[in-house]
C-alpha positions in Angstrom: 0.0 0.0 0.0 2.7 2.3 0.6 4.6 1.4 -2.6 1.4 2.1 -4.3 0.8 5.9 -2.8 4.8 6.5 -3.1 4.6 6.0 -7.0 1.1 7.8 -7.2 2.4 10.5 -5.1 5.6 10.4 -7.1 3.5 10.6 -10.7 1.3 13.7 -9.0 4.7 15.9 -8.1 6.7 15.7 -10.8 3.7 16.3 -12.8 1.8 18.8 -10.7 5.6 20.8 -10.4 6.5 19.9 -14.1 2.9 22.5 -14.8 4.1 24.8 -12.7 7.5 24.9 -14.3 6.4 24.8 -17.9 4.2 27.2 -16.8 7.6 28.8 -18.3 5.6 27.8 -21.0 2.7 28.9 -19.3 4.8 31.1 -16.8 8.6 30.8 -16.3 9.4 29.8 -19.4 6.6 31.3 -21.4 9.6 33.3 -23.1 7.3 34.9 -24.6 9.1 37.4 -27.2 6.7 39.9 -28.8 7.4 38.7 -32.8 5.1 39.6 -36.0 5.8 36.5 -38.4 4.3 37.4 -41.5 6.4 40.4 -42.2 8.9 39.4 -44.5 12.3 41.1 -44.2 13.9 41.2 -48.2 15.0 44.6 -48.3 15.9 46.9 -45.8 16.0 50.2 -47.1 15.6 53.0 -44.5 12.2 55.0 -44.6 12.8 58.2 -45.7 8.7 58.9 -44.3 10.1 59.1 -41.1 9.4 62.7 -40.2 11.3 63.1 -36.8 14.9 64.1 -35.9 16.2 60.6 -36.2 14.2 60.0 -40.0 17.2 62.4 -40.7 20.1 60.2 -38.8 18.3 57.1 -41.3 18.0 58.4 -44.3 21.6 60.1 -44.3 22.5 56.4 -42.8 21.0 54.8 -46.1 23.1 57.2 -48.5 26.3 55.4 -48.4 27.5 52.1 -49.2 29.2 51.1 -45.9 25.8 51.7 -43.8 24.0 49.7 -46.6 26.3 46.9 -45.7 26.1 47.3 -42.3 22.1 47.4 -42.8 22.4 44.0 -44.3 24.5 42.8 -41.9 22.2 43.5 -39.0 19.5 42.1 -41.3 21.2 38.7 -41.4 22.2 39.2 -37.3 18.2 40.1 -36.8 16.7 37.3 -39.0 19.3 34.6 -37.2 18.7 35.4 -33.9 14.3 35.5 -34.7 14.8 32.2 -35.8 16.8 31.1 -33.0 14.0 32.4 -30.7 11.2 30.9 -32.5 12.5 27.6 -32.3 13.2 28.0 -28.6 9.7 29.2 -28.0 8.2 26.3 -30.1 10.4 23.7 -28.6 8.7 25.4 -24.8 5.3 24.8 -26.5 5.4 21.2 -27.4 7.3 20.9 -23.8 4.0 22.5 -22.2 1.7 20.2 -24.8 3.7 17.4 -23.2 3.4 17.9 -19.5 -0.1 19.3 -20.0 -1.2 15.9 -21.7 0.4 13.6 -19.1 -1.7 16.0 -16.4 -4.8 15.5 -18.5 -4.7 11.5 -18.8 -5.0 11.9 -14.9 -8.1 13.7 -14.8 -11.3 11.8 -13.5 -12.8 12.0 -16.5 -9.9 10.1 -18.7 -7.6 8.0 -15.9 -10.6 5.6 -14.9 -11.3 5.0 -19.1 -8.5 3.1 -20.1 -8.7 -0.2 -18.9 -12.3 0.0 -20.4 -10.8 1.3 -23.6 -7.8 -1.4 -23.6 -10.4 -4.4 -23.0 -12.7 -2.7 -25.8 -9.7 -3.0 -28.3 -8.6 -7.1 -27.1 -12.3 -8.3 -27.7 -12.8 -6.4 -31.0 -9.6 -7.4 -32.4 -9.4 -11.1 -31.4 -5.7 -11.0 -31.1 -3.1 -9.2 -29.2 -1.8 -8.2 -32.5 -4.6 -6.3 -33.8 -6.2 -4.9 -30.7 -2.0 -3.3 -30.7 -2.9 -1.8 -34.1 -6.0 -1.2 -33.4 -5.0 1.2 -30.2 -2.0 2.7 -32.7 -5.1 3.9 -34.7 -7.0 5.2 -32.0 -3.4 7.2 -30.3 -3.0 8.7 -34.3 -6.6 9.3 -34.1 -6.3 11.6 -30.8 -3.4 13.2 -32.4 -4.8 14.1 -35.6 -7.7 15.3 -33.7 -6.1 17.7 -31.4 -3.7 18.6 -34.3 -6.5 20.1 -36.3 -8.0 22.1 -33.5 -4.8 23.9 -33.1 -4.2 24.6 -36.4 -8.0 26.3 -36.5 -7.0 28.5 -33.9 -3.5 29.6 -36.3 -6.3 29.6 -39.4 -8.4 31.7 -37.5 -6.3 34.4 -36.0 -3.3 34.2 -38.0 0.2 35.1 -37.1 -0.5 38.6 -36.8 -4.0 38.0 -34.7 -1.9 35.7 -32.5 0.9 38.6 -31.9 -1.9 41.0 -31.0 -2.8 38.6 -28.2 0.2 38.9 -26.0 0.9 42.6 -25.9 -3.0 43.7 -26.0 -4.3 44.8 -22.5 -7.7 43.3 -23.5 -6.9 40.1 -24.8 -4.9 39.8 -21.2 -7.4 40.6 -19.3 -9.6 38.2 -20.7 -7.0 35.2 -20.6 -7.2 36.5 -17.3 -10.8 35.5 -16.6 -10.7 32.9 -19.0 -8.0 31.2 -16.4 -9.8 32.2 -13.2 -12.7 30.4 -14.6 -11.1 27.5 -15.2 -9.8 27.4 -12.1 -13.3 27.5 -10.4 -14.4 24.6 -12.8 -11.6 22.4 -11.3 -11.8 23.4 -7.7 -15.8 21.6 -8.7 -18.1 24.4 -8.6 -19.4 23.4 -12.5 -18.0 21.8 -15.2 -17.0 22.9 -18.6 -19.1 21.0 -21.0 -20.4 20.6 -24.7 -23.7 20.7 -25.9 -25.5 16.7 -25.5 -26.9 16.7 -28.6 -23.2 17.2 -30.4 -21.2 14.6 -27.7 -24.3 12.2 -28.3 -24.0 12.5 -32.2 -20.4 12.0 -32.2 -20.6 8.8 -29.7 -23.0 7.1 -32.2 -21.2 7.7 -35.1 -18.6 5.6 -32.8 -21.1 3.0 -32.3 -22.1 2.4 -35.8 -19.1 2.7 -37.4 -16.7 0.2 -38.7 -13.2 -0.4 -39.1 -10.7 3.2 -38.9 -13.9 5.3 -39.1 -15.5 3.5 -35.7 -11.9 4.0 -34.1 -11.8 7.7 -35.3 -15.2 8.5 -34.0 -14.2 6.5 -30.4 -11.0 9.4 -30.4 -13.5 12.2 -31.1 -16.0 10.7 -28.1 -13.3 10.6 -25.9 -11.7 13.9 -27.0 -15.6 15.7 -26.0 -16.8 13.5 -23.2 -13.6 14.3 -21.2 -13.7 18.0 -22.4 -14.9 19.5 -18.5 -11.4 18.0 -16.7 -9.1 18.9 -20.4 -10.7 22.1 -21.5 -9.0 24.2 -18.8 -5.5 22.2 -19.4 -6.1 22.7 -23.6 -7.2 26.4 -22.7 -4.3 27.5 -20.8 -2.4 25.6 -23.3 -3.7 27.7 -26.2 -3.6 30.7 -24.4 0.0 30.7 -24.0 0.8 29.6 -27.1 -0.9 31.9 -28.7 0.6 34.6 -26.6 3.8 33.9 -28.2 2.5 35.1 -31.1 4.2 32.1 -33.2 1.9 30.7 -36.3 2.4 27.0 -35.8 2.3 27.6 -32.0 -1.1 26.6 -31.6 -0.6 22.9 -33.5 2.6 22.3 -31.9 1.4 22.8 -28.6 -1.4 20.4 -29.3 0.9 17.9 -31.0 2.6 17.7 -27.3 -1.2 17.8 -25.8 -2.4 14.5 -27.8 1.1 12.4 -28.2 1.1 12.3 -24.2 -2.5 11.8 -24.0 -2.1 9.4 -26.2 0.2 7.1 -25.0 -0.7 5.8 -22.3 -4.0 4.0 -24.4 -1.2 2.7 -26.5 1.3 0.9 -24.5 -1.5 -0.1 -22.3 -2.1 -2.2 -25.1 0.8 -3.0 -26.4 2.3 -4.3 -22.9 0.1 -5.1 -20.7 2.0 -5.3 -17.5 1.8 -1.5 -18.2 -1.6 -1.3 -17.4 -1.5 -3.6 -14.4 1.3 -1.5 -12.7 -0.8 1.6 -13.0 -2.2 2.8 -9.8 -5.9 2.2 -8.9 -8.6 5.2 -9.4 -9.8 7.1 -6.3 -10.1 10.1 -4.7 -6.5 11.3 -5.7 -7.5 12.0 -9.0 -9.7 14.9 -7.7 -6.8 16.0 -5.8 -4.7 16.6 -8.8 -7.1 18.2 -10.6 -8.3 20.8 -7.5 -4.4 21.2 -7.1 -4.7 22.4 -10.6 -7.2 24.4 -10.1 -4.9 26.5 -7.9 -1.9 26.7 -10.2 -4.6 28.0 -12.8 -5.6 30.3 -10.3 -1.9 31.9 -9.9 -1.4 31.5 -13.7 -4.4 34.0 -14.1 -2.6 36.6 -12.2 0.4 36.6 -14.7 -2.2 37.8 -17.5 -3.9 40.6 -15.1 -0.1 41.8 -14.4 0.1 42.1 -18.0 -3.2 44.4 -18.7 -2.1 46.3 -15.7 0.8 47.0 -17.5 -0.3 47.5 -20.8 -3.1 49.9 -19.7 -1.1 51.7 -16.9 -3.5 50.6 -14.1 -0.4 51.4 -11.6 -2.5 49.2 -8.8 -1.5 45.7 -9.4 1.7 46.6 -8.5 4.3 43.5 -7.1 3.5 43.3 -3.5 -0.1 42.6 -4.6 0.9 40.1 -6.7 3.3 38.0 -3.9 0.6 38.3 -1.5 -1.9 36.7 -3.6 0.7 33.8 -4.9 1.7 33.7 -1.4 -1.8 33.2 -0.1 -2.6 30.5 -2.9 0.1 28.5 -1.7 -0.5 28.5 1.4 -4.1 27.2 0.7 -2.6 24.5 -1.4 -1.0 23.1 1.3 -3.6 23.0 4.1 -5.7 21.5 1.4 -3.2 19.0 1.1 -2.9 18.3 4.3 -7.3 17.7 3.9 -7.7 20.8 6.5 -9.7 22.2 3.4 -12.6 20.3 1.6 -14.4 20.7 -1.8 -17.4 19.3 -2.8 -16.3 16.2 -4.9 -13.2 15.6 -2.6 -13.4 12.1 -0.7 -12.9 11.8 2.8 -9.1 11.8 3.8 -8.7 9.3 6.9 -4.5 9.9 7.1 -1.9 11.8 5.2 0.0 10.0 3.1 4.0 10.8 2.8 3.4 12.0 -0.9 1.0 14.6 0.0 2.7 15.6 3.1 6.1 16.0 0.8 3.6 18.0 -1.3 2.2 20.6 1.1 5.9 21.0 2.4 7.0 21.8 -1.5 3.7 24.3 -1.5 4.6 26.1 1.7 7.9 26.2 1.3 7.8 28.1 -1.5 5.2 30.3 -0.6 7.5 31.4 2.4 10.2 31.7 -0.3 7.9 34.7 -1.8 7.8 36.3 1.1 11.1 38.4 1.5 9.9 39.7 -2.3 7.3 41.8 -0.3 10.3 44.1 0.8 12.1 44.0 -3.0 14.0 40.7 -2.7 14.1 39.5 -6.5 12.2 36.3 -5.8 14.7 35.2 -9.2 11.8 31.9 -9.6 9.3 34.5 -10.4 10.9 36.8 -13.1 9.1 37.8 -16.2 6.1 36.2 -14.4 5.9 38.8 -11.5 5.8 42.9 -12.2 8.5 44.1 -12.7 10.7 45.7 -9.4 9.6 49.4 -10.6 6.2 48.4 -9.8 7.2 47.6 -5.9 6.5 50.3 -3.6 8.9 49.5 -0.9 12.4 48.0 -1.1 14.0 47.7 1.5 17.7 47.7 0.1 19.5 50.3 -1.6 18.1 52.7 0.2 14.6 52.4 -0.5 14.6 53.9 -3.9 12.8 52.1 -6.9 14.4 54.7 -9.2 17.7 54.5 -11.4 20.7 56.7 -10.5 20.3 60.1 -12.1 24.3 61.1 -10.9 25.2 60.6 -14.7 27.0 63.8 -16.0 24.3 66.2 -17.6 21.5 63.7 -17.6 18.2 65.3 -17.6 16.1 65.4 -14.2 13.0 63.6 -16.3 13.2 62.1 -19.3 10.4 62.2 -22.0 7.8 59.7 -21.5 9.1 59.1 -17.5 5.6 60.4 -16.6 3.6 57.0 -18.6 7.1 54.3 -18.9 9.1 53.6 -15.6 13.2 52.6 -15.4 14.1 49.3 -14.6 15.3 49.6 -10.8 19.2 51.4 -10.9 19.0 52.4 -14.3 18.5 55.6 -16.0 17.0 55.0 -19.1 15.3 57.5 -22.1 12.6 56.2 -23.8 12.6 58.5 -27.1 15.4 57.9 -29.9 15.9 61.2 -30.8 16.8 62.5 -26.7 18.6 59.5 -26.3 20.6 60.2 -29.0 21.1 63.6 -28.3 22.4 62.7 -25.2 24.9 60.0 -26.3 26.4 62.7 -28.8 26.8 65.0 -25.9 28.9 62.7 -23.3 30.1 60.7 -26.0 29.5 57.5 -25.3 27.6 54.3 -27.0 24.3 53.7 -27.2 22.5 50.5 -26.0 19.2 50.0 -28.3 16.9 47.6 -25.7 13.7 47.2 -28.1 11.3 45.9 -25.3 7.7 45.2 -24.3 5.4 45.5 -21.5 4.3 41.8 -21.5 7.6 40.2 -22.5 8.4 37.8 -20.0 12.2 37.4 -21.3 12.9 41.3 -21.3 11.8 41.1 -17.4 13.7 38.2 -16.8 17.0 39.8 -18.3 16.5 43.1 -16.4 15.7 41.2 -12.9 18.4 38.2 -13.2 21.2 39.7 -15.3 21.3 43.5 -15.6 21.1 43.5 -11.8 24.3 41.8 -11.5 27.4 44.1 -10.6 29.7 43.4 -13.7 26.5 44.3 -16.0 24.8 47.2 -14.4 27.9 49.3 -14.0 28.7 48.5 -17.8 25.5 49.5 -18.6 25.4 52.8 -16.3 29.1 53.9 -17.0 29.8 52.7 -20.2 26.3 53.5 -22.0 23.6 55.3 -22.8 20.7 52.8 -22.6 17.2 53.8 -25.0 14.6 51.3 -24.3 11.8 51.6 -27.1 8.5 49.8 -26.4 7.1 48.2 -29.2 3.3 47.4 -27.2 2.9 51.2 -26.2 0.0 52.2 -27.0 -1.4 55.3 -24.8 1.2 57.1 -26.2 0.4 59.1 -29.4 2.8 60.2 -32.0 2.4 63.6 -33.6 1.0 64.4 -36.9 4.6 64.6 -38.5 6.5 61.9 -37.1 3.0 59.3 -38.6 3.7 57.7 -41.4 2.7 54.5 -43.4 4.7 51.6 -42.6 5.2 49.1 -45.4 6.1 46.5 -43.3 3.6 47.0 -40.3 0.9 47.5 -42.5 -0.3 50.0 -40.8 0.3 53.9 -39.6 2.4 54.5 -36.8 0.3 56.3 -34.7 1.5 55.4 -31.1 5.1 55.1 -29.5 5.1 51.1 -29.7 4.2 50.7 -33.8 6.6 53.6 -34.4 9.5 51.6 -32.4 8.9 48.2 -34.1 8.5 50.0 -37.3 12.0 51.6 -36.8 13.2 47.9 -35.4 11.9 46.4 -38.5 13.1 48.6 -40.7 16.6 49.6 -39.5 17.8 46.3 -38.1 15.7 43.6 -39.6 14.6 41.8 -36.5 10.8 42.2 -34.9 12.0 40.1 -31.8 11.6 40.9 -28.2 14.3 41.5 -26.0 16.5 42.8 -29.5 19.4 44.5 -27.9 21.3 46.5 -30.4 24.8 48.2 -29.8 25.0 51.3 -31.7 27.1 54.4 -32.2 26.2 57.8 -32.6 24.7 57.1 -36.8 22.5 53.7 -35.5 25.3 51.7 -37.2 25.3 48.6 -35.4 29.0 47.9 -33.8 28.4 44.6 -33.3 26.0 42.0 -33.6 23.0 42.3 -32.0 21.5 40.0 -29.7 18.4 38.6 -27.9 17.7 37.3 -24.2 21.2 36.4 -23.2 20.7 34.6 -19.8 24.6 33.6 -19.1 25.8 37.2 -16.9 29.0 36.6 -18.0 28.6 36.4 -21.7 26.0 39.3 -21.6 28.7 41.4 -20.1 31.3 40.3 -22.2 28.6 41.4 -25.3 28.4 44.9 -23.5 32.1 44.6 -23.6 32.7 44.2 -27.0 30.3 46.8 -27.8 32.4 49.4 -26.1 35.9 48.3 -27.7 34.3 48.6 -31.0 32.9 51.9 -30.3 36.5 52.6 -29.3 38.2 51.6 -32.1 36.2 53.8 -34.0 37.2 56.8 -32.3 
């Protein structure tokens, strides 16, 4: 008995901490960079439209040969490093497909279904043989299935629907309440379901059909009759592939979804033994999926950070977030401990070492959150949490949330300071043409950081590696850093600085379009974090770079920036 709730146990952490974590893919990982994948980069030409000081610095750029070279070159550097990042973030997405598919076969409404399924296959087929093939159909059935739902979401939306996603307050907000009320759904207050009429047609069709069409029909019944325990897992799925903004995001993640779903039915019935060492249904599987429900329930809070960000709420600051993760955590474990009951939660006569091991994990790292309530960095949580500027206390450094302004001649604000907010210790400008101004007047390089409110990998750079000694002071001492948000959108431009962007498809009537137009256009890349070392033309002085998460490669980067800028003297 104890072997048998070790395992269980076992299966429910590493799965139940393997959401969490992919959660990168829906949280931590969710490296979610801000890209535009239809626009096709062929030839970058400056855009002479640009009516603003730095239209000048462009088109003067684009008059000589040398800067059309170095164009190209940061062209190639841009396009390399996109396609680097978009294999990363699709790799993430079949990762979270993966661990969200294993999390779904242990819902109530699939776990008890397979030895039914298995036997269903052995009697039809006759043979061991054939039922095997047989439940190969059925797995390439699920597949297929699932497949073709995410790729109606990419047909749907398309690449640049799916960008709009993750940097739109709106669309955040409701992801927000979409999560929230999946949440609810698993904690058992009502359950996500399908129209009868349509589950009772499909499971028919499954009846009367023969041969590959019965078997397809019996994936499609399974795929709707289980839909209230996966439609939260598929929707939180969805939602953060989605936000990634990359086309085939959707499909991949549901590849992921149905090939772990999947397997289990298959080498049920291709080893047996498999099945038989499988542990028993009971009231566990209820406990998985309310401990879901909570881990839903701090996912949520991820997308309303985002909205608050986007729309410049300014109350859903970091404190309130830690508090509320904190408290969720804590709940967790006391209901782990069965000090807290839901309605379809079986009685609980002892506490098994699993769960116990569990509700230590849960409130251990809910008392791991709470130094980050007076501005520890909490490193777990970056690019999930606000970002530091949003904390209204910290207790080190003095207390101060704002960068150092002791820089030689550096303005006391900054255009924009009154709507965008530095990164904690830095001293930022958020306009090209004053940060270039500036960098002409103490001489130094120029740090391009093309950014966005809801990329997770630009706060996660700025809150685990620009904190770090050897890169801050670089950054502070050695450069003048511009960061240009590319999802601003309270911010209009004026009438002469809008301008039709060929690439955008669009006018670039706010801050952000204007900043991924220039991105675009100038250095070839749509990417988010795109950090680009310039000097005082925009030439780039050496090639750029996305998230770098090794401090000591990042700062030798930074380094190399400031010998070329050097050498150019």
């Amino acid at each position: 008995m104890f072997l048998k709730n070790f395992s269980t146990g076992i299966m429910v952490l590493v799965l139940t901490i393997g959401i969490f974590f992919a959660g990168t893919t829906v949280v931590f990982a969710q490296d979610q960079d801000t890209t535009f994948d239809d626009i096709e980069f062929t030839e970058m030409v400056a855009d002479t439209t640009f009516a603003s000081d730095s239209a000048a610095v462009v088109a003067s750029d684009s008059t000589s040969a040398d800067s059309s070279v170095v164009k190209a070159e940061a062209a190639k550097a841009g396009a390399t490093v996109e396609k680097a990042e978009q294999k990363k973030n699709l790799w993430e997405t079949f990762i979270a497909g993966l661990v969200g598919g294993f999390l779904a076969f242990l819902m109530p409404c699939i776990f008890p279904m397979v030895p039914l399924t298995i036997s269903y296959f052995t009697k039809k087929a006759g043979s061991k043989g054939k039922g095997t093939g047989l439940a190969l159909i059925y797995g390439l059935s699920i597949i297929v299935i699932y497949v073709a739902f995410g790729l109606l979401i990419t047909v749907l939306f398309g690449s640049a629907g799916l960008n709009a996603l993750s940097s739109s307050g709106l669309f955040n907000f409701f992801f927000f309440i979409l999560l929230v009320v999946f949440a609810i759904s698993f904690f058992g207050a009502f359950e996500i379901t399908l129209p009868s009429s349509f589950v009772n047609k499909i499971d028919q069709k499954a009846d009367n059909s023969k041969g590959l069409g019965g078997i397809f029909f019996m994936a499609a019944s399974l795929a709707l009759v289980s839909f209230s325990c996966t439609g939260p897992i598929i929707g939180t799925l969805l939602v953060d592939a989605s936000s990634k903004g990359e086309l085939l995001a959707p499909a991949i993640g549901m590849f992921g979804f149905a090939l772990a779903l999947s397997l289990p039915f298959t080498l049920s019935a291709i080893f047996p033994g498999f099945l038989s060492s499988m542990p028993k249904s009971g009231g566990w599987l209820n406990s998985v999926k309310v401990c879901l429900g909570f881990l839903e329930l701090a996912l949520a809070l991820k997308f309303l950070s985002a909205a608050d960000l986007v729309w410049h709420w300014e109350w859903f600051d970091r404190e309130v977030f830690l508090v509320l993760w904190i408290v969720i955590f804590v709940l967790m474990g006391i209901y782990l401990l069965g000090k807290l009951k839901f309605a379809h939660d079986s009685d609980l006569p002892y506490v098994s070492v699993p769960r116990l091991f569990l509700a230590i994990l849960s409130f251990s790292f809910a008392m791991y959150m709470v130094p980050g309530l007076w501005g520890a960095p909490v490193s777990v949580l970056s690019g999930l949490a606000p970002p530091m500027n949003t904390q209204d206390f910290i207790l080190s450094n003095g207390g101060g949330t704002a960068g150092s302004r002791s820089a030689e001649g550096f303005p006391a604000s900054v255009k924009y300071s009154d709507v965008l907010h530095a990164p904690v210790g830095f001293h930022p400008f958020f306009e090209l043409e004053e940060g270039l101004e500036y960098a002409k007047k103490v001489n130094k390089p120029i740090l391009l950081d093309f950014t966005g409110h809801a990329c997770v990998n630009c706060r996660k750079m700025e809150d685990n590696v620009w904190i770090k000694p050897e890169v801050k002071n670089l950054i502070n001492d050695k450069y003048v850093l511009i960061q240009l948000y590319v999802d601003e959108r309270t911010v209009k431009m004026p009438a002469e600085k809008v301008h039709f962007s060929d690439i955008l498809k669009r006018k670039t009537d706010d801050l952000g379009y204007w900043n991924l137009d220039f991105q675009a256009t100038k250095y070839g890349s749509n990417a988010q974090p795109y950090y680009v070392l310039v000097d005082h033309d925009l030439n780039t002085l050496v090639k750029p770079q996305g998230a770098i998460f090794d401090v000591a490669e990042y700062a030798a980067y930074l380094k190399s920036g400031v010998d070329a800028f050097e050498a150019k003297k």
